[in-house]
VONU-809045 format. One record per atom (N, C-alpha, C): residue number from 1; atom name; x, y, z. Coordinates in Angstrom, 3 decimals, padded with zeros to 6 digits. Example, Ala and Ser with C-alpha at 12.3 -4.5 7.8 and 13.67 -1.06 7.14 Angstrom:
BEGIN
rec seq 1 atom N X 013.190 Y -005.690 Z 007.800
rec seq 1 atom CA X 012.300 Y -004.500 Z 007.800
rec seq 1 atom C X 013.200 Y -003.300 Z 007.800
rec seq 2 atom N X 012.850 Y -002.250 Z 007.080
rec seq 2 atom CA X 013.670 Y -001.060 Z 007.140
rec seq 2 atom C X 012.900 Y 000.030 Z 007.870
END
This chain:
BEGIN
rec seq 1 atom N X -056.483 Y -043.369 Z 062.069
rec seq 1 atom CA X -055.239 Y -042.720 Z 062.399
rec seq 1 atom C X -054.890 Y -041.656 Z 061.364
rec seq 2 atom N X -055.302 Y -041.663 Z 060.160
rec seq 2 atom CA X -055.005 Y -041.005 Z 058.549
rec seq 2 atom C X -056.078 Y -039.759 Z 059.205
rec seq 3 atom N X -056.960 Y -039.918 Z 059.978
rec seq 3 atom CA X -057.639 Y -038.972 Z 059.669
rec seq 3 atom C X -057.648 Y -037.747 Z 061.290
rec seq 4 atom N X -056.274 Y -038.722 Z 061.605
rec seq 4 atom CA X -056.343 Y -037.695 Z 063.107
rec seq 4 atom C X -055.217 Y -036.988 Z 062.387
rec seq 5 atom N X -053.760 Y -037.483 Z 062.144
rec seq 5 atom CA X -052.881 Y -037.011 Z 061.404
rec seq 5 atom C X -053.306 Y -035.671 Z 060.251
rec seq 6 atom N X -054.425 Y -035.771 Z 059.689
rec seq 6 atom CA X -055.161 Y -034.944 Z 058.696
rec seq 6 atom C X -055.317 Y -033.708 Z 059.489
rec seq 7 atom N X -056.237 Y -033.729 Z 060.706
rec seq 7 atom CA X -056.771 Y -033.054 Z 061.626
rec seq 7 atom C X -055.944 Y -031.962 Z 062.294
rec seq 8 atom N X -054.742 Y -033.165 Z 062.290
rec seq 8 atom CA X -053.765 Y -032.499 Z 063.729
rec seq 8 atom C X -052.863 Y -031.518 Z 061.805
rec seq 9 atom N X -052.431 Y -031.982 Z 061.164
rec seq 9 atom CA X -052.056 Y -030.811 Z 060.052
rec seq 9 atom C X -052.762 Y -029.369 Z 059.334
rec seq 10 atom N X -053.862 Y -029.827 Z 059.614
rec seq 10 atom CA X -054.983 Y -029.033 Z 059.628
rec seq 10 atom C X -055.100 Y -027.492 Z 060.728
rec seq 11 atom N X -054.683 Y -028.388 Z 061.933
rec seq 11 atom CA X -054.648 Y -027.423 Z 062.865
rec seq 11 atom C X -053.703 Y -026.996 Z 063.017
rec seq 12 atom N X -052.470 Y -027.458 Z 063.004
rec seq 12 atom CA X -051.114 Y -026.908 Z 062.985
rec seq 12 atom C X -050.988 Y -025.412 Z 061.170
rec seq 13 atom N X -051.510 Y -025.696 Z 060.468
rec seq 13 atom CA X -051.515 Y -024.895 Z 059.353
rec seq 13 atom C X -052.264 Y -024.066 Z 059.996
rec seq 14 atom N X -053.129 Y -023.617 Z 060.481
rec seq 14 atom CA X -054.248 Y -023.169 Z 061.048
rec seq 14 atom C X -053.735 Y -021.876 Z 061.827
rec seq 15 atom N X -052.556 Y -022.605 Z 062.743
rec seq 15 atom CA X -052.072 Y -022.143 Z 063.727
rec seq 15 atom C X -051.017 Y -021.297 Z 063.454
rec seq 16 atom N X -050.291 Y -021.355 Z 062.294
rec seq 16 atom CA X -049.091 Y -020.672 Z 061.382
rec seq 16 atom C X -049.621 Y -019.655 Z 060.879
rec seq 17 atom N X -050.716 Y -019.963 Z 060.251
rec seq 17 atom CA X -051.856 Y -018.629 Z 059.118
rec seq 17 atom C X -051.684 Y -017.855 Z 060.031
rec seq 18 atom N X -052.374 Y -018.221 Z 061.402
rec seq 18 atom CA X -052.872 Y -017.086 Z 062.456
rec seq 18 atom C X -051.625 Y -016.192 Z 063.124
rec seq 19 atom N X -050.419 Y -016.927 Z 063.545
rec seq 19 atom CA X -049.105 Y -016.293 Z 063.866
rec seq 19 atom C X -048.702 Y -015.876 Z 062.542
rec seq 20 atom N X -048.383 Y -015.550 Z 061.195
rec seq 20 atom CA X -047.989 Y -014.896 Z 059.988
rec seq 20 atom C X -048.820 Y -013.666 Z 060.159
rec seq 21 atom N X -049.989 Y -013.597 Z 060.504
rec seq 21 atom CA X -051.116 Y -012.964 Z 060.088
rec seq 21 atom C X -050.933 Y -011.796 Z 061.277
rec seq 22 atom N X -050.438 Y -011.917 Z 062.397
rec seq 22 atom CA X -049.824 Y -010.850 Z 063.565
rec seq 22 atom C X -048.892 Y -010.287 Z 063.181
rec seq 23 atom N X -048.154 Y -010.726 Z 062.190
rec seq 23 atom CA X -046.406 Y -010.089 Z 061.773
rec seq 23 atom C X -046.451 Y -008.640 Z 061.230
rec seq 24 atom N X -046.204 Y -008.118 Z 061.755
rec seq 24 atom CA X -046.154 Y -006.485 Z 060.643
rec seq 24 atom C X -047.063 Y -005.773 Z 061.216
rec seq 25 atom N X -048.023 Y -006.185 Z 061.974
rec seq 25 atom CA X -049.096 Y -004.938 Z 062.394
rec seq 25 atom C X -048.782 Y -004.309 Z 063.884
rec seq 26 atom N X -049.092 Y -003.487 Z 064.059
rec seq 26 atom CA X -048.398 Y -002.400 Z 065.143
rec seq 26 atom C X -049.617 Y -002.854 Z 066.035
rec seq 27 atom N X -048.855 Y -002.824 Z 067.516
rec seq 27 atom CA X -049.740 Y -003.283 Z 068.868
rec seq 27 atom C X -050.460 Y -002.067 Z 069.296
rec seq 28 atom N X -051.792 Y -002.584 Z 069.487
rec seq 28 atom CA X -052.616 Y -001.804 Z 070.016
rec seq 28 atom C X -052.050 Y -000.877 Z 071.416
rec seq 29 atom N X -051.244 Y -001.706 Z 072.240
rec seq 29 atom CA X -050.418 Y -000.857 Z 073.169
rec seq 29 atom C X -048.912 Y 000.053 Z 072.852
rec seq 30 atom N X -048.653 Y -000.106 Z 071.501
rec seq 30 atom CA X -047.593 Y 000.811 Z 071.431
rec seq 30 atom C X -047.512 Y 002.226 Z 071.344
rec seq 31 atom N X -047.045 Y 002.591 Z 072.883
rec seq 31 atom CA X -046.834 Y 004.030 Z 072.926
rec seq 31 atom C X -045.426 Y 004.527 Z 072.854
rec seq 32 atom N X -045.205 Y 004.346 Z 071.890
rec seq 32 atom CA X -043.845 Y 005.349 Z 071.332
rec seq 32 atom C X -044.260 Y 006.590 Z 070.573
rec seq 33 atom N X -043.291 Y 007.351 Z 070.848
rec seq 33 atom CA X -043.511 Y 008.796 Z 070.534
rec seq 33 atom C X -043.556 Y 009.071 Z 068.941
rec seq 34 atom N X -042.735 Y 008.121 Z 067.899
rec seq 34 atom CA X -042.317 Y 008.038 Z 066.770
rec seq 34 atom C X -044.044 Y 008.066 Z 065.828
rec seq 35 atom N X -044.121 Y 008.790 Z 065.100
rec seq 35 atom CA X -045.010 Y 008.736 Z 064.179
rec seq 35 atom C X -045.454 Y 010.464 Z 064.030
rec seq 36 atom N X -046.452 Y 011.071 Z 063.725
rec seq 36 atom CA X -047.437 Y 011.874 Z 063.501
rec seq 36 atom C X -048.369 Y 011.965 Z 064.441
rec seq 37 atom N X -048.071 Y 013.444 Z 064.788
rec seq 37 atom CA X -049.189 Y 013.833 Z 066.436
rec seq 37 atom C X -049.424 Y 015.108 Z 065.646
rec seq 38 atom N X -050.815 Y 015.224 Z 065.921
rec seq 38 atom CA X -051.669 Y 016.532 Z 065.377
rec seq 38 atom C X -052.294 Y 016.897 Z 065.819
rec seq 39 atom N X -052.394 Y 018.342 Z 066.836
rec seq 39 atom CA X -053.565 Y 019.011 Z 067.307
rec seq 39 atom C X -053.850 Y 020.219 Z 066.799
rec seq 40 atom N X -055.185 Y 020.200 Z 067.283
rec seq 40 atom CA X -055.855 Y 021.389 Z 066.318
rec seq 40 atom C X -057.467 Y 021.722 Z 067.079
rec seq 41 atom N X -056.906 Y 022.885 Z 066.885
rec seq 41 atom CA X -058.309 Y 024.075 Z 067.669
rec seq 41 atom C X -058.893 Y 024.996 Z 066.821
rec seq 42 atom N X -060.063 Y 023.870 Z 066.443
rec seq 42 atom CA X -060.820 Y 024.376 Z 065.186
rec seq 42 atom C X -061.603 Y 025.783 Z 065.484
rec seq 43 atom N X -062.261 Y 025.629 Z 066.605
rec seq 43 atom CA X -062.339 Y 026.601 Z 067.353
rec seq 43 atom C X -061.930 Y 027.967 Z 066.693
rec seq 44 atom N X -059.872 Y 028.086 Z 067.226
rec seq 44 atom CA X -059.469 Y 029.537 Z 067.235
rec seq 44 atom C X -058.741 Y 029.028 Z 065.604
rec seq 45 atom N X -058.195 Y 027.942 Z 065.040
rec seq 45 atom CA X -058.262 Y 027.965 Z 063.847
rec seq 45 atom C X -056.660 Y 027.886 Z 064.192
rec seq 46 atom N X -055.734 Y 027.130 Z 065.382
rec seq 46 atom CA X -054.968 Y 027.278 Z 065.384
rec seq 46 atom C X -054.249 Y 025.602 Z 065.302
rec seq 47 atom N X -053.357 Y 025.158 Z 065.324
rec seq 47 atom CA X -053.000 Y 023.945 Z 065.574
rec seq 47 atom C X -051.245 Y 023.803 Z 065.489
rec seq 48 atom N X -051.223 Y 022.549 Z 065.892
rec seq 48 atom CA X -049.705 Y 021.701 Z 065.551
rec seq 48 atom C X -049.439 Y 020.670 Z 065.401
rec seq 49 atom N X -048.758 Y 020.414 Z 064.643
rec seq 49 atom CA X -048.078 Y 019.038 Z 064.170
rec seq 49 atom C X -046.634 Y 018.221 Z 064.423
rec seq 50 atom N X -046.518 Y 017.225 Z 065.046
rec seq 50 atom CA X -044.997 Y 016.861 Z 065.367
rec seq 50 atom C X -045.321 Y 015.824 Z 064.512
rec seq 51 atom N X -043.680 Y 015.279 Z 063.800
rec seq 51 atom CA X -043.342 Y 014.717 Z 062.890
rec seq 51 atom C X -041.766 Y 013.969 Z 063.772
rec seq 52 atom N X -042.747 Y 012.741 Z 064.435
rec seq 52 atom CA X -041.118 Y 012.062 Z 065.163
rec seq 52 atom C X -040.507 Y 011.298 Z 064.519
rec seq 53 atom N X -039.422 Y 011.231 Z 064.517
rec seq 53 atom CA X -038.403 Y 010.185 Z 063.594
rec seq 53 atom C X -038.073 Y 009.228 Z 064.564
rec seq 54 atom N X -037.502 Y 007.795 Z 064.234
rec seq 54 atom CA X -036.944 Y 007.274 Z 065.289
rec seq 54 atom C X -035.646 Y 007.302 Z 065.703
rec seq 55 atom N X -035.115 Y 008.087 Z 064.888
rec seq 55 atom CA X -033.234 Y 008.743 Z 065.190
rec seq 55 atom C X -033.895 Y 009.932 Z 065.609
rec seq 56 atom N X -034.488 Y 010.242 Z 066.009
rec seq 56 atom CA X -034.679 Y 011.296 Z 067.174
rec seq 56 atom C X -034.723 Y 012.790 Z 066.834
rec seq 57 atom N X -034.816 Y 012.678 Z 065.506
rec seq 57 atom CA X -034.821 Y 013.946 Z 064.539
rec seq 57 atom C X -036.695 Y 014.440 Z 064.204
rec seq 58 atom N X -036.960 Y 015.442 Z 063.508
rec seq 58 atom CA X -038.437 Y 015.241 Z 063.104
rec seq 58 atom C X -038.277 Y 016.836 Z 062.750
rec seq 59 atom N X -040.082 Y 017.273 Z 062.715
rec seq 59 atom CA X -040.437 Y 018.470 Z 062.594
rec seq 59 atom C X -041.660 Y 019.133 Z 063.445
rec seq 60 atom N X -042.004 Y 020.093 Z 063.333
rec seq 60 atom CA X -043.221 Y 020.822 Z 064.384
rec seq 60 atom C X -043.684 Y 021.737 Z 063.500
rec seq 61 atom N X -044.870 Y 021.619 Z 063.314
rec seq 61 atom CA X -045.306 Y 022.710 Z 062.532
rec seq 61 atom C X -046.571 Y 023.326 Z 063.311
rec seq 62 atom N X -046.377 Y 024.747 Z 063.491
rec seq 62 atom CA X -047.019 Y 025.893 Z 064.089
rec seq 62 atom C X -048.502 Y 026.009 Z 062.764
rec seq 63 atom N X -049.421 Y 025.854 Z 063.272
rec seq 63 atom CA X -050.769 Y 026.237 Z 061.697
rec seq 63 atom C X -051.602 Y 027.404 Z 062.671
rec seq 64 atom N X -051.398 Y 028.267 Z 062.094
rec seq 64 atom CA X -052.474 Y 030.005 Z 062.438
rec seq 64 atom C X -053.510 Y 029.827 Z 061.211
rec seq 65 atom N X -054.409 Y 029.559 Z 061.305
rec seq 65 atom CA X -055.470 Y 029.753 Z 059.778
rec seq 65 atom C X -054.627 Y 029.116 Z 058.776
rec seq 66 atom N X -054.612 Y 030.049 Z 057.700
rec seq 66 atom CA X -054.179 Y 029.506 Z 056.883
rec seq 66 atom C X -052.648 Y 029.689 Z 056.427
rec seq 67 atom N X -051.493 Y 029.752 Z 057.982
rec seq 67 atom CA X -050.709 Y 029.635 Z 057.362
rec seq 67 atom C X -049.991 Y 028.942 Z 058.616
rec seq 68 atom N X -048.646 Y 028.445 Z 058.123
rec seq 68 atom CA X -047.963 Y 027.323 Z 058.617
rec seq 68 atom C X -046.430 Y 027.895 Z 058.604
rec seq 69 atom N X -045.856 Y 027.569 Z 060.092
rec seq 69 atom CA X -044.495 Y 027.705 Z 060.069
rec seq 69 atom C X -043.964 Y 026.497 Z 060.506
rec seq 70 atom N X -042.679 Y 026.193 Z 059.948
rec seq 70 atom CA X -041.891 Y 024.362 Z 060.166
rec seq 70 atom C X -041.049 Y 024.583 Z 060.485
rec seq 71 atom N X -040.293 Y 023.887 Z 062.079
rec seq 71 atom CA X -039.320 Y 023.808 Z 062.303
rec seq 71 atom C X -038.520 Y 022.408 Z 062.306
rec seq 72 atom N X -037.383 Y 022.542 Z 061.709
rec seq 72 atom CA X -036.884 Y 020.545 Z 061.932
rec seq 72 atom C X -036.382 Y 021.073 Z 063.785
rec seq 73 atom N X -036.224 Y 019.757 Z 063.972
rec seq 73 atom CA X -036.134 Y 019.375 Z 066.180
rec seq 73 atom C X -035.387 Y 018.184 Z 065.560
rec seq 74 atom N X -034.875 Y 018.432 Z 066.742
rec seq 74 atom CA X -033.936 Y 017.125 Z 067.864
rec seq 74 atom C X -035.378 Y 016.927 Z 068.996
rec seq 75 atom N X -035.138 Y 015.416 Z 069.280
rec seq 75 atom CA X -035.920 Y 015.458 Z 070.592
rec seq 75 atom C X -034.988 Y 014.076 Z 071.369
rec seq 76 atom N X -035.476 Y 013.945 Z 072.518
rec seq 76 atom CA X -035.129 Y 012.591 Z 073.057
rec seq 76 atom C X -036.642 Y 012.411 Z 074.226
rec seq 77 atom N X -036.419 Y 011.218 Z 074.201
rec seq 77 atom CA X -038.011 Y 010.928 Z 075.948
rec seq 77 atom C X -036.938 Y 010.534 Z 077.014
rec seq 78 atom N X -037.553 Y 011.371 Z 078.243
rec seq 78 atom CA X -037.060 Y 010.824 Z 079.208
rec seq 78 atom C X -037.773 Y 011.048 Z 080.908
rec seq 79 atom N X -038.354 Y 010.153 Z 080.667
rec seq 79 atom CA X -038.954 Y 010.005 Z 082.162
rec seq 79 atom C X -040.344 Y 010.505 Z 082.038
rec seq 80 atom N X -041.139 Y 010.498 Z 081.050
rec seq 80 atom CA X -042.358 Y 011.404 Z 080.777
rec seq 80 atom C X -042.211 Y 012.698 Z 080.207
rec seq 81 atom N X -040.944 Y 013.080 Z 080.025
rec seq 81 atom CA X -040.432 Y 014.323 Z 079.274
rec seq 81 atom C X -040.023 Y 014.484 Z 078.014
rec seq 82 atom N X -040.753 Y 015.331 Z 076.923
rec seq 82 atom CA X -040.435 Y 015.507 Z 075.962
rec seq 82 atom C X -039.426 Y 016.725 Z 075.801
rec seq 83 atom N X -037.866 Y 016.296 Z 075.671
rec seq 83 atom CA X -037.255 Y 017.318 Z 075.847
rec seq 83 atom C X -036.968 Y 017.736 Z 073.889
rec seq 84 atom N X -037.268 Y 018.900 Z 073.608
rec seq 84 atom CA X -036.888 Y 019.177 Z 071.863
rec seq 84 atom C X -036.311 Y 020.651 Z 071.672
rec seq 85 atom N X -035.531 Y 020.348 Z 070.669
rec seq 85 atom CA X -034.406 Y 021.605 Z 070.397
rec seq 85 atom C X -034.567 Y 021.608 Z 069.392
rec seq 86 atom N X -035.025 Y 022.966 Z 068.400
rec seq 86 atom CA X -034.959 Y 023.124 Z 066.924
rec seq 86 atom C X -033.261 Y 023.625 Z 066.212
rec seq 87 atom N X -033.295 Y 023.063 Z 065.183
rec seq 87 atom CA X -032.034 Y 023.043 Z 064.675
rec seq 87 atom C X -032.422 Y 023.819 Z 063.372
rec seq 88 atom N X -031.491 Y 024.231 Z 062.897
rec seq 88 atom CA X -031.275 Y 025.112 Z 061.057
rec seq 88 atom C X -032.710 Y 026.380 Z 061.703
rec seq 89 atom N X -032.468 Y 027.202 Z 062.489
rec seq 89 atom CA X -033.140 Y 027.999 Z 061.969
rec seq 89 atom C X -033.406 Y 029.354 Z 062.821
rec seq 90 atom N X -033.438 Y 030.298 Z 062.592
rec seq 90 atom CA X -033.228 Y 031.624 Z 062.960
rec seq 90 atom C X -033.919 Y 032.173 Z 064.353
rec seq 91 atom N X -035.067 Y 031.627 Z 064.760
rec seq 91 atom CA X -035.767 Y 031.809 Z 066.222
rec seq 91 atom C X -035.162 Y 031.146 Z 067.193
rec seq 92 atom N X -034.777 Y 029.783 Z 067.093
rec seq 92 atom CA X -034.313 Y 029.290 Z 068.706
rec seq 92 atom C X -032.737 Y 028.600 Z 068.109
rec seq 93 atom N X -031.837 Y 028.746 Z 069.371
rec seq 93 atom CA X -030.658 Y 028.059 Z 069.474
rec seq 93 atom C X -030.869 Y 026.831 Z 069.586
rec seq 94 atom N X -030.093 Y 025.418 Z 068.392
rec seq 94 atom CA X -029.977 Y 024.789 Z 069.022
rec seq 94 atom C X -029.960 Y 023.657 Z 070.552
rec seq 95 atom N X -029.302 Y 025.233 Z 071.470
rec seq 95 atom CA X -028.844 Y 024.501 Z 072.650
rec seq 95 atom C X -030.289 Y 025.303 Z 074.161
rec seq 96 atom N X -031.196 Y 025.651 Z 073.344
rec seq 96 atom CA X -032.371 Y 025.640 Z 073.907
rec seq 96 atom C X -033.191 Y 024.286 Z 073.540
rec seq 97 atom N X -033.516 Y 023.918 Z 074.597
rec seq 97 atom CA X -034.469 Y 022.775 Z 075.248
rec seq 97 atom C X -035.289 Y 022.785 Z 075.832
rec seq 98 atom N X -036.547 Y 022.640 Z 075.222
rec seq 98 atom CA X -037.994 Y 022.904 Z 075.583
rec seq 98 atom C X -038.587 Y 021.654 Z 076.383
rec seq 99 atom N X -038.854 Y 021.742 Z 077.461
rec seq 99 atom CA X -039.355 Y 020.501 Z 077.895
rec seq 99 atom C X -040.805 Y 020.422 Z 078.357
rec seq 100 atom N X -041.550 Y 019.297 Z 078.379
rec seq 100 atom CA X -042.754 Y 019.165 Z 078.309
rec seq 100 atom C X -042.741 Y 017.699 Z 078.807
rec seq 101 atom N X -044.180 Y 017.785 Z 079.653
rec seq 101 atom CA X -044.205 Y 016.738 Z 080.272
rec seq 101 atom C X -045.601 Y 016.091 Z 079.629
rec seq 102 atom N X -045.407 Y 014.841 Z 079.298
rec seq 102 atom CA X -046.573 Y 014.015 Z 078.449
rec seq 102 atom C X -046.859 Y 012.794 Z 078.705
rec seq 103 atom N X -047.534 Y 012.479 Z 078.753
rec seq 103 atom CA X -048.585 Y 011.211 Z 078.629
rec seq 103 atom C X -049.267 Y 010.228 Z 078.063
rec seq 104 atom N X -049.625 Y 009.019 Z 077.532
rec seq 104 atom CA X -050.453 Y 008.731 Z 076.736
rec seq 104 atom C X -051.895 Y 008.465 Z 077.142
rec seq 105 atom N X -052.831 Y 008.872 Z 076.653
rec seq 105 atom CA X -054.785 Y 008.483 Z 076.734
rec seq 105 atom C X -054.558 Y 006.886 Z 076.142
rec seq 106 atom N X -053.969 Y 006.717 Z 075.197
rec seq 106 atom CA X -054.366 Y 005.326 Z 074.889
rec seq 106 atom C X -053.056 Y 005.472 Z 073.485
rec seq 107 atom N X -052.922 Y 004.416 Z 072.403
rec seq 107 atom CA X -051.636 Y 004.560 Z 071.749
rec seq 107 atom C X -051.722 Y 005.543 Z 070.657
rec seq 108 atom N X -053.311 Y 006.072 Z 070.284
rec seq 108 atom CA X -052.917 Y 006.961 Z 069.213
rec seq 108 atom C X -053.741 Y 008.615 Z 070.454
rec seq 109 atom N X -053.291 Y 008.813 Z 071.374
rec seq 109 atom CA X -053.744 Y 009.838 Z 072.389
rec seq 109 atom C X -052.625 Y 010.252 Z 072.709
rec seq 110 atom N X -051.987 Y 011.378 Z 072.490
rec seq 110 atom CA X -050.591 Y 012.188 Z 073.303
rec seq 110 atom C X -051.185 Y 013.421 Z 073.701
rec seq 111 atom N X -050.982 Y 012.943 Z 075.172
rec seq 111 atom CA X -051.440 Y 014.741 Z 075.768
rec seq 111 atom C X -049.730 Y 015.336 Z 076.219
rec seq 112 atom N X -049.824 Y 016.667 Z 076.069
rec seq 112 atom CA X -048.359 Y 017.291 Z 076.485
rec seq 112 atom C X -048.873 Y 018.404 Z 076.632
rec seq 113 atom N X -048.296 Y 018.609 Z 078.517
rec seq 113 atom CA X -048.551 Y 019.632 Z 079.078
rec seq 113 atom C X -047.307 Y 020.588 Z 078.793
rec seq 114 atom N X -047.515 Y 021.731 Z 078.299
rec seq 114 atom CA X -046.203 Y 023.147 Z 078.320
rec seq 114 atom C X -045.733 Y 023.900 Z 079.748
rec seq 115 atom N X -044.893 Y 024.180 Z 078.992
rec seq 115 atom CA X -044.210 Y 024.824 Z 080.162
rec seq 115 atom C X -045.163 Y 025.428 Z 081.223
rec seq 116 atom N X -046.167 Y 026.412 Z 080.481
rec seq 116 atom CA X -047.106 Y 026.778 Z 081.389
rec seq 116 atom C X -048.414 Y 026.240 Z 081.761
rec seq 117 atom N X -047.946 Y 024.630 Z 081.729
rec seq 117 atom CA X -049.313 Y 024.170 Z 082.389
rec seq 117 atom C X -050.299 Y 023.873 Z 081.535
rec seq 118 atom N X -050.480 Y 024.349 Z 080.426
rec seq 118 atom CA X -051.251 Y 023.618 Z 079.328
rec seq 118 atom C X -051.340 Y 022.401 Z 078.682
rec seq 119 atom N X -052.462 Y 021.278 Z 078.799
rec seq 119 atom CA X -052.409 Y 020.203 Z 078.005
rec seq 119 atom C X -052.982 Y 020.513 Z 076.784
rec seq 120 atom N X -052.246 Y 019.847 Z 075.794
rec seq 120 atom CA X -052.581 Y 019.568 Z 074.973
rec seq 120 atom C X -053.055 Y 018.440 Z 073.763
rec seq 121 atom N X -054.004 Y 018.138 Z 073.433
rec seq 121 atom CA X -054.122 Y 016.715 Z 073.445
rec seq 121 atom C X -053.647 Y 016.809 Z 071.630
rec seq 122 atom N X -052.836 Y 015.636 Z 071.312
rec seq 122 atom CA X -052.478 Y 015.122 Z 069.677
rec seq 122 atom C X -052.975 Y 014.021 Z 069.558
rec seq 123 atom N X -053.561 Y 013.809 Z 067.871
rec seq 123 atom CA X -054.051 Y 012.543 Z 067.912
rec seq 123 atom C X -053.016 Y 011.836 Z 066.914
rec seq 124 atom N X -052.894 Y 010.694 Z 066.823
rec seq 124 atom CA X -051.885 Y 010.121 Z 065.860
rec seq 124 atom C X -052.390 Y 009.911 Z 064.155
rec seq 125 atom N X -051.453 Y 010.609 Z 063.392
rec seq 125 atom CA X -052.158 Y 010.475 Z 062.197
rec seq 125 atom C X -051.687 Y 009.227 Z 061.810
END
């Protein structure tokens, strides 16, 4: 009986390690928009970077060769739509809203098609 009791504690510890050991790591299916999306066309030497926050704030950065322009955004998701408005800065109003319709390939895959029909695929940094 000492040594089923042993067994059955054994396995119950066993079973705790393994649920502790899931805590903190991000699901292979989580597709939220929040993190680091980076594409880039090594190609023409051009790329971009979104920087999502989860208060709905972030940045976009435009890369031509070797140089880089940053805008901070507002964004929100809604319905497959990435709707984003840059804030603090001299090219777009605020109350312009760029929308884009996107997708996920898998949780670190964001494709977002533009206004004109272009996908574009980001990978998650």
């Amino acid at each position: 009986m000492k040594k089923f009791f042993t067994v059955l504690a054994i396995l119950m510890i066993f079973v705790m390690v393994l649920s502790l050991a899931g805590c903190g790591k991000k699901a292979e299916s989580d597709n939220s928009l929040v993190g680091t999306w980076e594409y880039m066309d090594e190609e023409n030497g051009i790329g971009a970077v979104y920087v999502l926050n989860e208060d709905g704030t972030g940045t976009y950065t435009v890369i031509a060769g070797e140089e880089e322009v940053t805008y901070e955004l507002k964004y929100e998701e809604a319905d497959g739509h990435l709707l984003v408005s840059f804030v603090n800065n001299e090219t777009f109003s605020e109350d312009d809203v760029f929308d884009s319709e996107f997708h996920f390939e898998d949780a670190d895959t964001l494709i977002i098609k533009d206004s004109f029909g272009e996908e574009m695929t980001y990978i998650r940094k």
